[in-house]
Structures are given as structure tokens and as C-alpha cells.
FISEPA-242078 format. One record per atom (N, C-alpha, C): residue number from 1; residue in one letter; chain; y, z, x. Coordinates in pm, 1 decimal. Layout:
// FISEPA-242078
  nr rest kette        Y        Z        X
 NUM    a     A        Y        Z        X
...
// end
This chain:
// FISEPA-242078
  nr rest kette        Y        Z        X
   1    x     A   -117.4      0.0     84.0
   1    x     A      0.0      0.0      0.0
   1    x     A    124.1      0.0     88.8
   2    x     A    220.7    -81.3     74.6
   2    x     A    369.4   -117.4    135.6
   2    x     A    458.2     54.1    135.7
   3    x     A    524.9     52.9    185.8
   3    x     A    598.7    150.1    199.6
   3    x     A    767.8     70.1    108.6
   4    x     A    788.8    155.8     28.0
   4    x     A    891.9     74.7     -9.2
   4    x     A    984.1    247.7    -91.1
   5    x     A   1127.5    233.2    -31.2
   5    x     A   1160.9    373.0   -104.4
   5    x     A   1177.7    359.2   -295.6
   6    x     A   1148.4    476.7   -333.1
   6    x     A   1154.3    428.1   -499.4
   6    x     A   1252.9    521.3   -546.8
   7    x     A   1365.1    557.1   -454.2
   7    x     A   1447.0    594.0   -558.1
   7    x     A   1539.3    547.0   -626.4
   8    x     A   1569.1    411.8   -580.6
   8    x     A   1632.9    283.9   -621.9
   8    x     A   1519.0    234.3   -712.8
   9    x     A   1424.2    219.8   -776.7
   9    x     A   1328.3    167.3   -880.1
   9    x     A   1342.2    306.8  -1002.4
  10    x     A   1391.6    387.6   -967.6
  10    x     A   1413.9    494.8  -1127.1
  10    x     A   1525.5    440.7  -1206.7
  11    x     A   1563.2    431.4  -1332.7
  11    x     A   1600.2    381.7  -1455.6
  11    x     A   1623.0    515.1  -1509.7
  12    x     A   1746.6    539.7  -1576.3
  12    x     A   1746.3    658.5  -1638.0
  12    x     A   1769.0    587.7  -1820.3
  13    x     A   1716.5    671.3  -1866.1
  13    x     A   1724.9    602.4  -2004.7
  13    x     A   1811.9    695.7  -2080.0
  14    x     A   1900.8    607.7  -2218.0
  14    x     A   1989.9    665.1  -2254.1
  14    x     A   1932.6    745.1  -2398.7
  15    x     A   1995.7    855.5  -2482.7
  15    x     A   1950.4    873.9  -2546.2
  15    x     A   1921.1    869.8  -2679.1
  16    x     A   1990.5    713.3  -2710.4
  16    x     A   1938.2    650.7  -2834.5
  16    x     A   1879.7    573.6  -2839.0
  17    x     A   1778.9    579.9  -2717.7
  17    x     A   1708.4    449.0  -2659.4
  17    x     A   1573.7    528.2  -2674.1
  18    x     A   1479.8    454.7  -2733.5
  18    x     A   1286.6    483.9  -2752.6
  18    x     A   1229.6    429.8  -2693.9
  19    x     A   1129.1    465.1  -2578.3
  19    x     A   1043.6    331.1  -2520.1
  19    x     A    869.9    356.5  -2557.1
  20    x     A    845.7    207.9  -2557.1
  20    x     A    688.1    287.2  -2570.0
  20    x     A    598.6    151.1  -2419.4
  21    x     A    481.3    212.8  -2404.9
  21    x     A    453.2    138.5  -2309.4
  21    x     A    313.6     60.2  -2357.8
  22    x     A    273.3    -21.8  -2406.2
  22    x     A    121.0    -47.1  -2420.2
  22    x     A     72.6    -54.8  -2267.6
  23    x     A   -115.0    -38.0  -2286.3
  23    x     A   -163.6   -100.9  -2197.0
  23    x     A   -208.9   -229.4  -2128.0
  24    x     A   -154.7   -299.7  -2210.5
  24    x     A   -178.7   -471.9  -2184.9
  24    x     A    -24.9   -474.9  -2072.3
  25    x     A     35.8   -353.0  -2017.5
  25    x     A    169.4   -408.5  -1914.0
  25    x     A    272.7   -455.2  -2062.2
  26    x     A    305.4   -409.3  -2163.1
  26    x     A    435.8   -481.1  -2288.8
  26    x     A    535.4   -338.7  -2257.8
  27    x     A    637.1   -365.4  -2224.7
  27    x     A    716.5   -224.2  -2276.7
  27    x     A    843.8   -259.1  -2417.3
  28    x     A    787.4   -165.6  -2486.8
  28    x     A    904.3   -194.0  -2608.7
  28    x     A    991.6   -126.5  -2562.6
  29    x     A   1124.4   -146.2  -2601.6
  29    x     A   1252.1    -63.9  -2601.5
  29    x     A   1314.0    -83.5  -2768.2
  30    x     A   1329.3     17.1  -2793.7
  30    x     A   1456.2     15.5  -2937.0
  30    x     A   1508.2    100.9  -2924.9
  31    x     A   1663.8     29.2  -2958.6
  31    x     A   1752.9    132.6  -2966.4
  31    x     A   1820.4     73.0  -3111.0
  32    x     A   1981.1     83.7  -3085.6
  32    x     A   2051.2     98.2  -3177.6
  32    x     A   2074.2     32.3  -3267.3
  33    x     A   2083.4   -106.4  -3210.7
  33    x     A   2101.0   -255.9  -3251.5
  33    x     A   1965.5   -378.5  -3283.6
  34    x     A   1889.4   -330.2  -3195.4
  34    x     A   1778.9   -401.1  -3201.8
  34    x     A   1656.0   -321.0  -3121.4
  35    x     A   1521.6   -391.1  -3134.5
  35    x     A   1409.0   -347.9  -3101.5
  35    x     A   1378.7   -506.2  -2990.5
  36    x     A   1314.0   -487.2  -2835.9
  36    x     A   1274.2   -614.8  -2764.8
  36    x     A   1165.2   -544.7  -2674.1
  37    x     A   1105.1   -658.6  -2625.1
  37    x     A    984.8   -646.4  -2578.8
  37    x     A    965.4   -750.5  -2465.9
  38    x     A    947.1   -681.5  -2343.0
  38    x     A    921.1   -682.5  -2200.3
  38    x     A    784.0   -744.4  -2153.4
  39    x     A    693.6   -806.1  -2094.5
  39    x     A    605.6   -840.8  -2087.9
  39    x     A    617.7   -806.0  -1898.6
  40    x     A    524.8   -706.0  -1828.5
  40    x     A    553.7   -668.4  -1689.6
  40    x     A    454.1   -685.0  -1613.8
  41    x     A    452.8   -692.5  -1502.5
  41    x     A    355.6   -736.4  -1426.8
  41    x     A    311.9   -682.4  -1289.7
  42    x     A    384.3   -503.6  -1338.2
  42    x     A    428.3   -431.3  -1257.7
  42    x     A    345.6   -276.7  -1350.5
  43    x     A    348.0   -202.4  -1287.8
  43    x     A    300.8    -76.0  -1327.4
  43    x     A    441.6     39.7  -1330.4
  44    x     A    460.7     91.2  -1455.3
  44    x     A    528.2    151.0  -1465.6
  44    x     A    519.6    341.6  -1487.2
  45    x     A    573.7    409.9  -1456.6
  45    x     A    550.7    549.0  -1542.4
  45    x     A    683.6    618.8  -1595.3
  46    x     A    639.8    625.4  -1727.9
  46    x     A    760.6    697.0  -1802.8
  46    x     A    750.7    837.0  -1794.0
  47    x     A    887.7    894.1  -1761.2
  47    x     A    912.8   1053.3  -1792.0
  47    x     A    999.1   1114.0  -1898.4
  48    x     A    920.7   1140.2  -2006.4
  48    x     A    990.5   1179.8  -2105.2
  48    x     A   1104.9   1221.5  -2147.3
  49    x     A    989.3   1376.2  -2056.4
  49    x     A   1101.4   1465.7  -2091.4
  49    x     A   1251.2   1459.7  -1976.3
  50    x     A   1239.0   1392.7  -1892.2
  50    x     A   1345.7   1380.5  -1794.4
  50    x     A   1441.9   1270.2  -1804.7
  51    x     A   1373.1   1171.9  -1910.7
  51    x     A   1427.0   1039.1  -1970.6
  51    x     A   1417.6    964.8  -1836.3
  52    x     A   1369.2    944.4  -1768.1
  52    x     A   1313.0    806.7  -1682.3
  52    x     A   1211.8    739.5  -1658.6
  53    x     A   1260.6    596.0  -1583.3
  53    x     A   1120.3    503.3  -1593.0
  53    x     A   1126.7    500.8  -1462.8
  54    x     A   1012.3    489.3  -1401.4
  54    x     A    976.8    462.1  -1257.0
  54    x     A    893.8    341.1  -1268.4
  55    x     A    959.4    266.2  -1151.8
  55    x     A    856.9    141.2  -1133.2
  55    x     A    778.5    163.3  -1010.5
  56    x     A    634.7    164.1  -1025.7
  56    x     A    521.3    201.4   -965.5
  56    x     A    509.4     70.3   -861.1
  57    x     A    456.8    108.2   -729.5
  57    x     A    441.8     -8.3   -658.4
  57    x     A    249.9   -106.5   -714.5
  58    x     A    318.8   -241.5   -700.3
  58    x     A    196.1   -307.7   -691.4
  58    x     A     51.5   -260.0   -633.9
  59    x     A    -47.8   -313.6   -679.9
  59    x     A   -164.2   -269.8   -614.3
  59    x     A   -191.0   -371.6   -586.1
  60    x     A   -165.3   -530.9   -596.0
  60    x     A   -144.1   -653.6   -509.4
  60    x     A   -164.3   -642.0   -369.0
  61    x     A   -254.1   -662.1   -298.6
  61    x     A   -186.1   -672.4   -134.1
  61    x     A   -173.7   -801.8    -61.7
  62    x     A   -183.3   -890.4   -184.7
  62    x     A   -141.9  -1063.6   -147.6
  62    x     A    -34.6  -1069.3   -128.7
  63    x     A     72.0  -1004.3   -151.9
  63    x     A    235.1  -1002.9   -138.6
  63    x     A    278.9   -936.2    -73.2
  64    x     A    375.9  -1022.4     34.0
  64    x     A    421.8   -967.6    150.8
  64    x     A    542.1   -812.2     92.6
  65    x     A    609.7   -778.9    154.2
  65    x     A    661.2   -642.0    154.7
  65    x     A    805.8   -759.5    111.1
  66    x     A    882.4   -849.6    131.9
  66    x     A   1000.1   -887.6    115.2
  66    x     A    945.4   -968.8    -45.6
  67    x     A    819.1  -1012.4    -98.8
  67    x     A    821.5  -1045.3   -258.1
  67    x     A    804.6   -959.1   -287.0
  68    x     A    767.4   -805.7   -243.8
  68    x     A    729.3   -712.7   -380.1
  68    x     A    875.6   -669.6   -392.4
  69    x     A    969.8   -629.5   -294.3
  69    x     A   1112.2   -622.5   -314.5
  69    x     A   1211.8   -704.8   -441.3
  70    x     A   1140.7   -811.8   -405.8
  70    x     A   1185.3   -924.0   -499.2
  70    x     A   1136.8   -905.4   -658.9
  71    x     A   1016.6   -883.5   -648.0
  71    x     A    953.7   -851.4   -794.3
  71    x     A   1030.7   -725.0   -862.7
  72    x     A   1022.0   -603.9   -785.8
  72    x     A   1120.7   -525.1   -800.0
  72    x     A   1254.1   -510.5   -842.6
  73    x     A   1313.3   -549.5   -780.8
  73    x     A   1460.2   -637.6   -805.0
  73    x     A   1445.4   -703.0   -935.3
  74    x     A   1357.4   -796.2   -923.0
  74    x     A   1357.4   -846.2  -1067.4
  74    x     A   1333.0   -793.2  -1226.7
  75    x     A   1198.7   -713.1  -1225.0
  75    x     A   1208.9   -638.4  -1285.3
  75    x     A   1304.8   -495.0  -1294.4
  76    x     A   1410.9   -445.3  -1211.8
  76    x     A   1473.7   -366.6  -1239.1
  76    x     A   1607.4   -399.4  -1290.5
  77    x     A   1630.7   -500.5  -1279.7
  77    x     A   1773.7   -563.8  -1321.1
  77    x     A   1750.9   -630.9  -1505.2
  78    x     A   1603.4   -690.3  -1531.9
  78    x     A   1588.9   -714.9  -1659.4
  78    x     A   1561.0   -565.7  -1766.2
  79    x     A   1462.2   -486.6  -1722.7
  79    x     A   1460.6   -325.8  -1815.8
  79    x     A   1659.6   -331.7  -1824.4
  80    x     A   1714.4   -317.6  -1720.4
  80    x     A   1848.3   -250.1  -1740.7
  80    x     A   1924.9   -359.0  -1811.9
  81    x     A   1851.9   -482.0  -1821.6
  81    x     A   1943.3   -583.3  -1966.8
  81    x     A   1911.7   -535.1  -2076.2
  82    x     A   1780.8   -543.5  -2046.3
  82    x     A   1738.0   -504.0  -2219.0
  82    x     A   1776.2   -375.8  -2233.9
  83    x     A   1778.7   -261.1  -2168.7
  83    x     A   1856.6   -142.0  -2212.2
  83    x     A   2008.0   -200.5  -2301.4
  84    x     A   2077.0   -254.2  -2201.6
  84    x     A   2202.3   -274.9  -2231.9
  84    x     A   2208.7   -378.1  -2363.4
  85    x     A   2116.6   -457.9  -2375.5
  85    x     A   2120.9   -517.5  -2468.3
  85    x     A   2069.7   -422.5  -2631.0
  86    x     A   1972.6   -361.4  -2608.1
  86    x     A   1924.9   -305.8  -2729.5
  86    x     A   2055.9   -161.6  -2778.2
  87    x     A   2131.1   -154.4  -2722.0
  87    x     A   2227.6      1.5  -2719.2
  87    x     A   2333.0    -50.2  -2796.5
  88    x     A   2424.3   -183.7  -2764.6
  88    x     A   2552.7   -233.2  -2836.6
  88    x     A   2542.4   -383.4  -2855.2
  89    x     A   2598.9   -447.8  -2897.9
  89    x     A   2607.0   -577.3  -2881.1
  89    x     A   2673.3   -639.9  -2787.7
  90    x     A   2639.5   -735.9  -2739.4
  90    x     A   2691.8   -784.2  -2574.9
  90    x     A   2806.7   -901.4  -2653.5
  91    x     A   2903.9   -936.6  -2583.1
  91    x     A   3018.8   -997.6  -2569.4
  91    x     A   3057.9  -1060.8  -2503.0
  92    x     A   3137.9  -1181.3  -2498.3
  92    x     A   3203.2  -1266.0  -2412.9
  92    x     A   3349.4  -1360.0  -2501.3
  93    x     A   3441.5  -1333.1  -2406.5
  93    x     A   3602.0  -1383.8  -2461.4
  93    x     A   3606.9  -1498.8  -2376.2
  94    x     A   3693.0  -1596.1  -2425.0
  94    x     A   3718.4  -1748.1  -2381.3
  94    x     A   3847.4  -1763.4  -2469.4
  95    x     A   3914.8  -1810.6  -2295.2
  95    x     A   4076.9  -1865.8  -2328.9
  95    x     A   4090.6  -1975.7  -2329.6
  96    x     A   4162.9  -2087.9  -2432.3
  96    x     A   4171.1  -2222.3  -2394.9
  96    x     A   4282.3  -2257.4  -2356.0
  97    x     A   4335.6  -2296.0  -2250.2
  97    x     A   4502.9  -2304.4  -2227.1
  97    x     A   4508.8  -2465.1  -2200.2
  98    x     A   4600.6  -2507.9  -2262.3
  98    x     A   4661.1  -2619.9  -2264.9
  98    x     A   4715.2  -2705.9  -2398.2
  99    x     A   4849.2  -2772.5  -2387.6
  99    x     A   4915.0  -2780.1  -2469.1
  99    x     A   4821.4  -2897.3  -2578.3
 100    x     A   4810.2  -2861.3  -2734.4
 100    x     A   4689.4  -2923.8  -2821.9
 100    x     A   4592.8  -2892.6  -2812.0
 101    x     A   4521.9  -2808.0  -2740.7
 101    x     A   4428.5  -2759.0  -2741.9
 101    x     A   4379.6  -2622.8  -2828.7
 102    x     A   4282.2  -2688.8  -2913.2
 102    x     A   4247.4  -2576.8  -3037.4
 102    x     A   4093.8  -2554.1  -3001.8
 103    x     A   4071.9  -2440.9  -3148.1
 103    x     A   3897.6  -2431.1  -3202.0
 103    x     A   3955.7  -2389.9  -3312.9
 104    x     A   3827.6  -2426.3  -3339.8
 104    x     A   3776.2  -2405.9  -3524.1
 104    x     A   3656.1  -2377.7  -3533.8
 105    x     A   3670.4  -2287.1  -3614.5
 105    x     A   3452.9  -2224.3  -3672.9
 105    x     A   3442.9  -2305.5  -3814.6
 106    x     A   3374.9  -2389.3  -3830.1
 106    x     A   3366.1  -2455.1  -3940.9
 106    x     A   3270.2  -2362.9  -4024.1
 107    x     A   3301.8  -2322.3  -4126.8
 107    x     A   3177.9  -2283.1  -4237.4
 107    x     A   3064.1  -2390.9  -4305.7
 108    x     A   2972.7  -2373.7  -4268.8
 108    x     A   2835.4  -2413.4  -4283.9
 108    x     A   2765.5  -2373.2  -4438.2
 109    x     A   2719.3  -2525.6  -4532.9
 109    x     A   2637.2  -2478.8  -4644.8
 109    x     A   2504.6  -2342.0  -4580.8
 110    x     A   2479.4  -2287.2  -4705.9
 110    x     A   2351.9  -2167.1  -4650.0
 110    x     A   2278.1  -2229.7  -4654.0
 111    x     A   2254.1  -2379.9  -4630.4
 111    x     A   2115.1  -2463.5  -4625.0
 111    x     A   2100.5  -2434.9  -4466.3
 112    x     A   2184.9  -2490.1  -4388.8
 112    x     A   2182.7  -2501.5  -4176.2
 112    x     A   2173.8  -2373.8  -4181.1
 113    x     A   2044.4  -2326.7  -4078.3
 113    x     A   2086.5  -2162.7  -4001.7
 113    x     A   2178.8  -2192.7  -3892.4
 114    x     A   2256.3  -2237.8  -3885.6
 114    x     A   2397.6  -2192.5  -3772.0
 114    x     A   2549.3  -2226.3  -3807.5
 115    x     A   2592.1  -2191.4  -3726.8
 115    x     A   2768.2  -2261.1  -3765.9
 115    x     A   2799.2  -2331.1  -3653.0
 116    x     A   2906.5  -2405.4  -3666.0
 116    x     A   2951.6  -2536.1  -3622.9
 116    x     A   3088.4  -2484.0  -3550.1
 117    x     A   3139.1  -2518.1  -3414.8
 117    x     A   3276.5  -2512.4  -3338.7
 117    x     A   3266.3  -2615.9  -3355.3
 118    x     A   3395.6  -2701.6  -3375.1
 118    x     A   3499.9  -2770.2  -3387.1
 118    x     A   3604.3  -2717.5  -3238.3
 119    x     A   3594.1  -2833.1  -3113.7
 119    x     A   3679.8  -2786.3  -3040.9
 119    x     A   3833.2  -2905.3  -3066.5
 120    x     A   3924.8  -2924.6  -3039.5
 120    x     A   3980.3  -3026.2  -2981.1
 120    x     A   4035.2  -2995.5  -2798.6
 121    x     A   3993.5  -3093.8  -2742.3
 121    x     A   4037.3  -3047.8  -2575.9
 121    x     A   4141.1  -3191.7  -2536.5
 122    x     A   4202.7  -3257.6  -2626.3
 122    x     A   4281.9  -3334.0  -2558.9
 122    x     A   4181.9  -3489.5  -2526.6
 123    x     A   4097.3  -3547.8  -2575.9
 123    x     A   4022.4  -3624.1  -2599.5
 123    x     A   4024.9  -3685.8  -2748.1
 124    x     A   4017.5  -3785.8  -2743.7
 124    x     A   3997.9  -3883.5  -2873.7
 124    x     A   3964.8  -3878.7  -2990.0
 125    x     A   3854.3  -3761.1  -2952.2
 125    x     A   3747.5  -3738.9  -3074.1
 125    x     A   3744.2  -3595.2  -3065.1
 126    x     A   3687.4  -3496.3  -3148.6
 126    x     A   3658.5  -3388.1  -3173.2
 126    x     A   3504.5  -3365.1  -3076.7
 127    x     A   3483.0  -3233.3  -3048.8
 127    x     A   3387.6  -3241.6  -2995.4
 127    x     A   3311.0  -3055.7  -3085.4
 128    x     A   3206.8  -3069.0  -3109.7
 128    x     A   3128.6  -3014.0  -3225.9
 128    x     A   3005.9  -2959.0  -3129.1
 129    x     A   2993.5  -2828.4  -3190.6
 129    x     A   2883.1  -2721.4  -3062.5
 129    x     A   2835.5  -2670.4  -3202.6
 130    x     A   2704.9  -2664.2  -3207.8
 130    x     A   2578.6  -2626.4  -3266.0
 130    x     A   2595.1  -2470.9  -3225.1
 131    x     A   2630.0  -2337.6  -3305.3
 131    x     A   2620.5  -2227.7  -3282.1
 131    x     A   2515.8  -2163.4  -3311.6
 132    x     A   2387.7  -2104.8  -3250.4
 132    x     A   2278.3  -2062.4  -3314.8
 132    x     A   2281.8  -1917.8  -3411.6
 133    x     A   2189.2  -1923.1  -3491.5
 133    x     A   2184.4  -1811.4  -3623.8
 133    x     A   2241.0  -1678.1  -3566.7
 134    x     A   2138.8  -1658.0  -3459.2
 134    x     A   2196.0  -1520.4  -3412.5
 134    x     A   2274.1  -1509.9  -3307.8
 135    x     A   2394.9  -1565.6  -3271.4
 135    x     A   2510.7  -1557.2  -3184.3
 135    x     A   2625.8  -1599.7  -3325.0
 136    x     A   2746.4  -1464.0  -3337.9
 136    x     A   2862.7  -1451.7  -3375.9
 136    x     A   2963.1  -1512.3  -3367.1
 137    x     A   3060.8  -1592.8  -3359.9
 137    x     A   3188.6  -1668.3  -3312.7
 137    x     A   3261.5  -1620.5  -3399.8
 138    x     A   3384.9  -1614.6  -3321.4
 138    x     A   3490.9  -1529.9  -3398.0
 138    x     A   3650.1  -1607.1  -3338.3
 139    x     A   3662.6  -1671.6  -3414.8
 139    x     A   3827.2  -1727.0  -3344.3
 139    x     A   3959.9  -1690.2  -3444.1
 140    x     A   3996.9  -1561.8  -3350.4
 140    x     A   4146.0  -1487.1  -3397.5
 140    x     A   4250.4  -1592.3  -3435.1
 141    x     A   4248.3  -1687.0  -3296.6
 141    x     A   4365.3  -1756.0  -3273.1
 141    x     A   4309.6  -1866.0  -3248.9
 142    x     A   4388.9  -1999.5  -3252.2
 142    x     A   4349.4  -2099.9  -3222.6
 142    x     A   4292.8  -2159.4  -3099.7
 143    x     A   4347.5  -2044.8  -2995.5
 143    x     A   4315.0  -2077.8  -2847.7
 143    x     A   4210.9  -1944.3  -2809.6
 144    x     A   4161.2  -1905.6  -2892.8
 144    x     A   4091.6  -1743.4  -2801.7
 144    x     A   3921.5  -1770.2  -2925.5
 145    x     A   3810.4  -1771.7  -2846.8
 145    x     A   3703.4  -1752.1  -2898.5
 145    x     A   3633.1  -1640.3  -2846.1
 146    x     A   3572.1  -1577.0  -2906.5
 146    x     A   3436.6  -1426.2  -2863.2
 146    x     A   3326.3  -1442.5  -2964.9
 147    x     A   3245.4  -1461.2  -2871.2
 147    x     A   3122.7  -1474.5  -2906.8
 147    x     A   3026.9  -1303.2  -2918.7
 148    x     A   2959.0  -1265.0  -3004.2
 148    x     A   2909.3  -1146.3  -2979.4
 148    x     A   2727.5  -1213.6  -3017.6
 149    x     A   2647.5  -1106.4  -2999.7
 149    x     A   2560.6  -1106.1  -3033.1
 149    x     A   2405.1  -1049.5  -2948.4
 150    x     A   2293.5  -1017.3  -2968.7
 150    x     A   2191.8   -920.3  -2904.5
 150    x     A   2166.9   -970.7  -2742.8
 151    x     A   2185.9  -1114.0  -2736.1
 151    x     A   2121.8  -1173.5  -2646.8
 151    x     A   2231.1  -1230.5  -2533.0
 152    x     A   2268.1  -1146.7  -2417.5
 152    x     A   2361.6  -1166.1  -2314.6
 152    x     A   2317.7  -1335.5  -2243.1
 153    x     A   2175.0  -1357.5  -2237.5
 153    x     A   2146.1  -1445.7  -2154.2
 153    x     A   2221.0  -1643.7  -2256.2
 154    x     A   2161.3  -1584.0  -2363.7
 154    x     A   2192.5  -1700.3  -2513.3
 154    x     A   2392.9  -1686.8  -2498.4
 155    x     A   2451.2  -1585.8  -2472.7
 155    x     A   2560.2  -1599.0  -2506.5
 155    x     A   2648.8  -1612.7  -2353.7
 156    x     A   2569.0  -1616.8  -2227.8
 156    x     A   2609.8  -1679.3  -2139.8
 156    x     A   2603.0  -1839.6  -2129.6
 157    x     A   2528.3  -1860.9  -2187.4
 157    x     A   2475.4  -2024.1  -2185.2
 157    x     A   2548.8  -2084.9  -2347.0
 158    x     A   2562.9  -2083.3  -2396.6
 158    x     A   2648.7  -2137.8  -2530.2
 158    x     A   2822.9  -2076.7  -2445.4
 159    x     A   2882.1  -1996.9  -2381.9
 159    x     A   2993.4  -1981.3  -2339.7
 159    x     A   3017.9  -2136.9  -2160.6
 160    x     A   2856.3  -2121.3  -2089.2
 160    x     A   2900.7  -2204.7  -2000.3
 160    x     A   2894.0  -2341.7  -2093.9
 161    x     A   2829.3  -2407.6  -2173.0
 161    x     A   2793.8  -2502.2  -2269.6
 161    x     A   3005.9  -2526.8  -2303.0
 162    x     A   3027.6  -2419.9  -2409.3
 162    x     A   3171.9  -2448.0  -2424.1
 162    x     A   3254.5  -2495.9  -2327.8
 163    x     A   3257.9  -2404.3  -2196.6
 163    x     A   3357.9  -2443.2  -2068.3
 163    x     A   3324.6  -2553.7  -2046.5
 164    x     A   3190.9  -2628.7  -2060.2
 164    x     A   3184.3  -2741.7  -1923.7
 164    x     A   3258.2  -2847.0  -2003.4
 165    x     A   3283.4  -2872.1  -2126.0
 165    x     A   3387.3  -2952.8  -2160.7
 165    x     A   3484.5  -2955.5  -2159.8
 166    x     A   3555.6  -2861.3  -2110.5
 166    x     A   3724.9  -2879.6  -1988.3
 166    x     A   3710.1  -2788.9  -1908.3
 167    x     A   3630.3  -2803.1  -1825.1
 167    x     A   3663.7  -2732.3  -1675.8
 167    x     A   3747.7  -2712.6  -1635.7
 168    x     A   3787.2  -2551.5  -1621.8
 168    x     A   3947.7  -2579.4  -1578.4
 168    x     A   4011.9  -2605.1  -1415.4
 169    x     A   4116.1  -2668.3  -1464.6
 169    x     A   4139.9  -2755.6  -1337.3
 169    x     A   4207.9  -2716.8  -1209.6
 170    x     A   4229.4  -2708.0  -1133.5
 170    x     A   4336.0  -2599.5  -1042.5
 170    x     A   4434.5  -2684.4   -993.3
 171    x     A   4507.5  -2802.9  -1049.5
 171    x     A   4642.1  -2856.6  -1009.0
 171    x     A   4755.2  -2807.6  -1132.4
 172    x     A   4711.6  -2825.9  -1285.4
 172    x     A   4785.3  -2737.0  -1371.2
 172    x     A   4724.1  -2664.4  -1439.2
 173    x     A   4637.7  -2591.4  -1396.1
 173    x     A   4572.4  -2454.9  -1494.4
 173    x     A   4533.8  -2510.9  -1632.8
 174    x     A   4482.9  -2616.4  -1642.8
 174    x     A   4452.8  -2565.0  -1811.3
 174    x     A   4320.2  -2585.5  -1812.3
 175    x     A   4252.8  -2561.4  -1866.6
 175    x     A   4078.3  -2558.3  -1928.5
 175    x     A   4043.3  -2485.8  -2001.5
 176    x     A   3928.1  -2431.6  -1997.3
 176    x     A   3844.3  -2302.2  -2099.6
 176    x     A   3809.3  -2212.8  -2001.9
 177    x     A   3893.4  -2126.8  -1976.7
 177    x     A   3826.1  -1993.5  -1898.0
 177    x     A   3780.1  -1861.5  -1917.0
 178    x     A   3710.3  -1777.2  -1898.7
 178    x     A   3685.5  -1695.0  -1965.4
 178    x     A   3770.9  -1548.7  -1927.7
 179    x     A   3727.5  -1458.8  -2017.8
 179    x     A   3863.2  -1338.2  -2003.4
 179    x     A   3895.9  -1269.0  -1836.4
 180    x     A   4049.6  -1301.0  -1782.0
 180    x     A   4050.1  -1228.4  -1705.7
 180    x     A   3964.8  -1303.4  -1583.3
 181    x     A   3933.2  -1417.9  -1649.7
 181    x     A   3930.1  -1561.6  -1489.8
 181    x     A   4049.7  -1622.4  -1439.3
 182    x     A   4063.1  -1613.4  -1266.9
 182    x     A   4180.3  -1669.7  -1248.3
 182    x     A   4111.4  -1752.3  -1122.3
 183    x     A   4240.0  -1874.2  -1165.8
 183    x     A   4198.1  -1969.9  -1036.7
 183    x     A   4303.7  -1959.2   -950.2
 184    x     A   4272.6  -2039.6   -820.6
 184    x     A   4351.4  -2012.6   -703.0
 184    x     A   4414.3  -2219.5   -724.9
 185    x     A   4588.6  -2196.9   -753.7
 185    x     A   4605.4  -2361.3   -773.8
 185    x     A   4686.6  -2457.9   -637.8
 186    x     A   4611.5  -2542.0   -644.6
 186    x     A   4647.1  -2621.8   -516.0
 186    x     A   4794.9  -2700.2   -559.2
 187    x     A   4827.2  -2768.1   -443.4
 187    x     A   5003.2  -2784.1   -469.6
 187    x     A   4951.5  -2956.6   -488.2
 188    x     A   4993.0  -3024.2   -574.1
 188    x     A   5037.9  -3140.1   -614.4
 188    x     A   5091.2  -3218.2   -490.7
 189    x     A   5069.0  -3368.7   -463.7
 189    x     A   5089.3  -3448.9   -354.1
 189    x     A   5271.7  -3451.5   -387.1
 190    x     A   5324.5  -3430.7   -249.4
 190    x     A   5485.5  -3426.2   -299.3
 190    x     A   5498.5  -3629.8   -205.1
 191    x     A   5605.7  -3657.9   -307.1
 191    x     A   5644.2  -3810.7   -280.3
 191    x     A   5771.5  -3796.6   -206.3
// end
């Protein structure tokens, strides 16, 4: 067995958070917002009464000492999503700056499970994003969208999906950036 320190592999769990562990390696978590389920490939031990999870080293000895690190790593950074995910709902804000540049949440018959953005970015045509059932859109203002909903990874990818249709630019700042992104802007060719 690798020598690897494990006090960086403890997880402290919060306390509106339930875990249960099957023996097939599944760990459920539910908390506040939702209930999800882990599939591990790793050996774990829960402490109740102390509220932590320890991740147990492999009994693998096909894997060098720098992948079980890695496996590690990996699995300790996803438990602490899904913590974070099952406790509140995860979030993301998007600014659109530039002059004509809108959104719109179109309302959808209850026949489609999703809703429809309506962007305009200064292009010809409208350009239209498929919002899935369970991700939120919320547009205050014509230029400010927040997306909420259980799934951080779904609402990183529908937010890069939005940006990549005006990347914002760094000669006059305008695009889709997200909250509290700043670019560094280069100076214009002088004549």
C-alpha cells in the first residue's frame, strides 16, 4: 500500500446534508434542494458522529503513487460538488455590453419541456438557445442574464454555449462576460 497523507482526503459534512453509502461503491447525498448519487471507485469511510468522510486508499497496486493522487483529487473535488450542489442552488450572472445588444426569455407552450433565449448580439438574425427543463433563466434587464439551477456542471456549459456567440473582444470591450470578468484592452492601431 502507497503511503499517501490523508488528511487532505477528509470532507467534513454539513449539517443538513444525509449520506448513505451502499456496497456496490454508490454514495447518496441529500440535502436541501435535491437528493444525487455518486458512483466511486474508491473506498470510503463515513464518521457519523464526527460528520466526516474519509477517502480510504486503493487496494489497486497497478497504479503508480502520482494516479492514485490523481484519482484522489478527483474524487475529492466531485463529493465536494455534489455537497455544494445538493445544500443551495448553484448560480451564474452574465453581462452583455454593447450598444443593441439584448435577451429575451421567450415563454414556451406547456407542450416543449424547456424555454427559449432569444439573444440579439448585433448580427442579422436573432440567435435562439434551447434552455433545458431543469436550468432557470432569469433576465432582470435586458443586458443581465442568471441562470440558477441543481447542476453547476449543465449551468457552466449552457453559460459558455451563451458567451461563445460574442466573445468578448479586448479592442472595445463589448461581448458576453460573466459577473465581475475583466479583460485587459489592447490600444487600437494609431494612423
Amino acid at each position: 500500500m502507497c503511503e499517501i497523507t490523508l488528511k487532505k482526503f477528509i470532507i467534513k459534512i454539513p449539517k443538513t446534508v444525509s449520506i448513505f453509502f451502499c456496497n456496490n461503491n454508490i454514495l447518496v447525498i441529500k440535502g436541501n434542494c435535491c437528493t444525487k448519487a455518486i458512483k466511486l471507485k474508491t473506498k470510503i469511510k463515513i464518521f457519523i458522529k464526527k460528520k466526516l468522510i474519509m477517502i480510504t486508499p486503493l487496494l489497486l497496486k497497478k497504479y503508480k503513487i502520482k494516479k492514485l493522487k490523481f484519482f484522489y483529487n478527483a474524487y475529492l473535488v466531485q463529493i465536494k460538488q455534489t455537497l455544494k450542489e445538493t445544500i443551495k442552488k448553484q448560480k451564474k450572472k452574465l453581462n452583455i455590453i454593447g450598444t443593441g445588444y439584448k435577451v429575451i426569455v421567450l415563454t414556451t407552450t406547456l407542450l416543449l419541456p424547456f424555454t427559449i433565449l432569444q439573444l440579439k448580439l448585433g448580427y442579422s438574425h436573432f440567435i435562439y438557445i434551447k434552455i433545458p427543463k431543469d436550468l432557470k433563466v432569469i433576465c432582470p434587464k435586458p443586458n443581465k442574464i442568471f441562470l440558477y439551477g441543481n447542476y453547476q456542471q449543465k449551468i457552466n456549459f449552457i453559460a459558455f454555449l451563451i458567451k461563445s456567440y460574442k466573445i468578448p473582444e479586448p479592442y472595445k470591450a463589448k461581448g458576453i462576460f460573466c459577473f465581475n470578468e475583466q479583460i485587459k484592452l489592447k490600444k487600437g492601431k494609431k494612423l
